[in-house]
N, C-alpha and C positions, 0 to 999 in steps of 0.2 A: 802289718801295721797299717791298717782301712781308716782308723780310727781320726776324725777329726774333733776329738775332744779336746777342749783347750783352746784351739784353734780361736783367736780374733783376728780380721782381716779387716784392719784400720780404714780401706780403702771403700768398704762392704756401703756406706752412706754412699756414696760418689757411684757406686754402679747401681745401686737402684735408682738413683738419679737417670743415671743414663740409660737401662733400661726401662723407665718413665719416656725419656725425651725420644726412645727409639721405636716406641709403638705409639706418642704422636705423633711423629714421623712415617711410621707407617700407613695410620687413616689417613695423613695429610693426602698421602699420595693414592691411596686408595681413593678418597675423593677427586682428585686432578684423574685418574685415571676413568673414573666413571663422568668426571665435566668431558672429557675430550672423547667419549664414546657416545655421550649424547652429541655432544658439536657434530660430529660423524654421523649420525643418524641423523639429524637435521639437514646437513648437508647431503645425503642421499636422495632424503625425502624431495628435497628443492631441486634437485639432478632431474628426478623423478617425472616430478611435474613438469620441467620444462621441455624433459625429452617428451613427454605425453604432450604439449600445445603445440609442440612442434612438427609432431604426427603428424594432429588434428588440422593443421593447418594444412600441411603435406596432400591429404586427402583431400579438402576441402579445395585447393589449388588445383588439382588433379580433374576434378568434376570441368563438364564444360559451360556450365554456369559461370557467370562475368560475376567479378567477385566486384561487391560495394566500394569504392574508395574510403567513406566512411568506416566500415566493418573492419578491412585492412588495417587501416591507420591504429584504430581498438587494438589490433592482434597483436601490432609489430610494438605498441607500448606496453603492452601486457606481458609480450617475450621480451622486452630491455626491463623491465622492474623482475621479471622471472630471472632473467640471466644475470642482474644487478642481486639481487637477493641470493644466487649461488653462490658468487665471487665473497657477499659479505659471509657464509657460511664454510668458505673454501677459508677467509683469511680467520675467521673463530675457530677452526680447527687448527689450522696453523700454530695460533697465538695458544690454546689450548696444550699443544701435541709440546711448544716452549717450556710453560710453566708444569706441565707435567713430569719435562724431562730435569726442570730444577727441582721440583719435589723428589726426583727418584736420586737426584747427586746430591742432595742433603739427607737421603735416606742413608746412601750408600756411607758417605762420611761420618753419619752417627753411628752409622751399622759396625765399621773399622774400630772406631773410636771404642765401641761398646767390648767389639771383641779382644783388643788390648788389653781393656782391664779384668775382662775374663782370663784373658791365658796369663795374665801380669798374677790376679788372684790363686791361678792352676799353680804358678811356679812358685808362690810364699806358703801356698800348702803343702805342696812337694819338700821344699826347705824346711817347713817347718816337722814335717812327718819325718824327713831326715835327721835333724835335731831330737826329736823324742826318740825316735829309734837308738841313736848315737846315744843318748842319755840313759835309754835302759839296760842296754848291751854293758855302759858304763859299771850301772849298779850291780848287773849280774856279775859282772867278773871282779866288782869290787867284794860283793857277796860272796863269791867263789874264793876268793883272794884273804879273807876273812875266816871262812869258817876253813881253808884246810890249815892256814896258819893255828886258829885254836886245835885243830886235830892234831897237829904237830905237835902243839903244847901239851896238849892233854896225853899224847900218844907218848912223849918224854919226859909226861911226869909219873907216869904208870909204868 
């Protein structure tokens, strides 16, 4: 008994609903998960750079050339807005990596919620295949129950 013929699952509005709200839930997070993969690459990029001025300055120190007071003064404001510009791409992942991880706990509770009324649907199907089974098994043996009664009849009137 496969058969889900008959079969109305009152509930059937309410989970396309939900599975509706659970794969915009899903791009939600799929978008938060590629925002906080660029913040990450931006923040690399800005690592990047400042580990490279820092090199260059490294080198540049190193030479025995007297370095300009002017030039210096340049460097050391150029590595505080460099190292000022990681920190703001350290704190955008941060706040990123946040709302990423709300988007994945509102997936996760839509995702529960969704499969609830999947197994809720499994078991009124189950019940209900039970029911139809129980109901034909009924007719059969009332059928049975029927015709050897008229056999009897017929057999006791012959």
């Amino acid at each position: 008994m496969n058969s889900q013929r008959g079969f109305i699952y009152p509930l059937a509005p309410l989970c396309k609903l939900s599975a509706w709200e659970l794969e915009r839930r899903r791009l939600e997070l799929a978008e938060e998960v590629a925002n906080e993969t660029d913040k990450r690459q931006t923040m690399a990029t800005s690592q990047r750079r400042l580990s490279d001025a820092v090199a260059l300055l490294g080198v540049q120190a190193g030479l025995d050339a007297p370095i300009d007071p002017a030039a210096r003064a340049m460097w050391l404001g150029y590595l505080h807005r460099l190292d000022q510009h990681c920190q703001q791409a350290a704190q955008q992942v941060e706040d990123a990596a946040a709302v990423r991880q709300q988007a994945a706990d509102r997936y996760k509770a839509r995702h529960q919620q969704h499969q609830g009324l999947e197994s809720h649907r499994e078991n009124a199907l189950l019940e209900y295949k039970r029911i139809q089974g129980a109901a034909v098994f009924a007719s059969v043996d009332e059928s049975w129950l029927q015709t050897s009664h008229w056999k009897r009849n017929q057999d006791a009137g012959n």
